[in-house]
N, C-alpha and C positions, 0 to 999 in steps of 0.2 A: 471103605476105610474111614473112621473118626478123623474126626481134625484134630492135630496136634498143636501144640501150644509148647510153646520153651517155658522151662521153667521158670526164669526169673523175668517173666513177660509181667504185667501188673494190668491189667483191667479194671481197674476202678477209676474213678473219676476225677477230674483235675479238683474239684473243688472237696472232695475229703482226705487232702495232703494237708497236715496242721502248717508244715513249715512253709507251705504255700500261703498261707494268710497270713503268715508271722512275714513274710517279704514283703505282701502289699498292702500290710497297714501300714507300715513307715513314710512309703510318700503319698497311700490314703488321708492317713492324719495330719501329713503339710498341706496338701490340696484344700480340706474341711478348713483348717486354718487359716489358709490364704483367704478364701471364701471367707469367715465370716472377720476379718481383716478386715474386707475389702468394705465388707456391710456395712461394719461399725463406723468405718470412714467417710463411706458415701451418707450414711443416715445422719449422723451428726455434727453439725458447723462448726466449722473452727473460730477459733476466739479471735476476734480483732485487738491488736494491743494499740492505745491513743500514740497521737504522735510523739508525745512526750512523754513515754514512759519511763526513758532515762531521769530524767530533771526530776520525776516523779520518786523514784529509788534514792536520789540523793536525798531530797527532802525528807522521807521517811528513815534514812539513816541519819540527819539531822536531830530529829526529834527523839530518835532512840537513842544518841551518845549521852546527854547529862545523866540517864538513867543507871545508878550506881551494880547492878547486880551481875552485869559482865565484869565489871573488872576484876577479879578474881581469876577469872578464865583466862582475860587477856594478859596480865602478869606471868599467870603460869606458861603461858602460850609462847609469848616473847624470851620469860626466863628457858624454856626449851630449845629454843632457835639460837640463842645466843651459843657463840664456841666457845670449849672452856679455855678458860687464861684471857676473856676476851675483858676489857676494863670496863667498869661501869660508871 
């Protein structure tokens, strides 16, 4: 007597189910990601900022205020923020 088999038995193989590779590229493609994260991090040095890079920022917002081409922006900016009916 032949072997019988149930009809809706499937004998093929796990890896020619499309929706099978459509599940395990999703956290395939975080893992690759983590990976070369991790790469980009470990290969290349972080930037040391001076001790003073505060005082530094101020000084360079110093030099940029007499320069006339923001204020326009900054009028518009303030005229924005103001509430109306507020007095000027």
């Amino acid at each position: 007597m032949p072997a019988r088999t149930r009809p809706h038995e499937d004998t093929r193989p796990w890896w020619t189910y499309g929706y099978l590779w459509l599940v395990i590229s999703g956290p395939l493609a975080v893992v690759v990601a983590a990976l070369v994260s991790g790469w980009i991090a470990i290969r290349q040095q972080d930037p040391v900022l001076s001790q003073d890079y505060y005082r530094q920022g101020l000084e360079i917002n110093k030099t940029l205020a007499p320069q006339g081409p923001m204020a326009p922006a900054e009028q518009g900016r303030n005229h924005a923020a103001t509430p109306p009916g507020a007095v000027r």
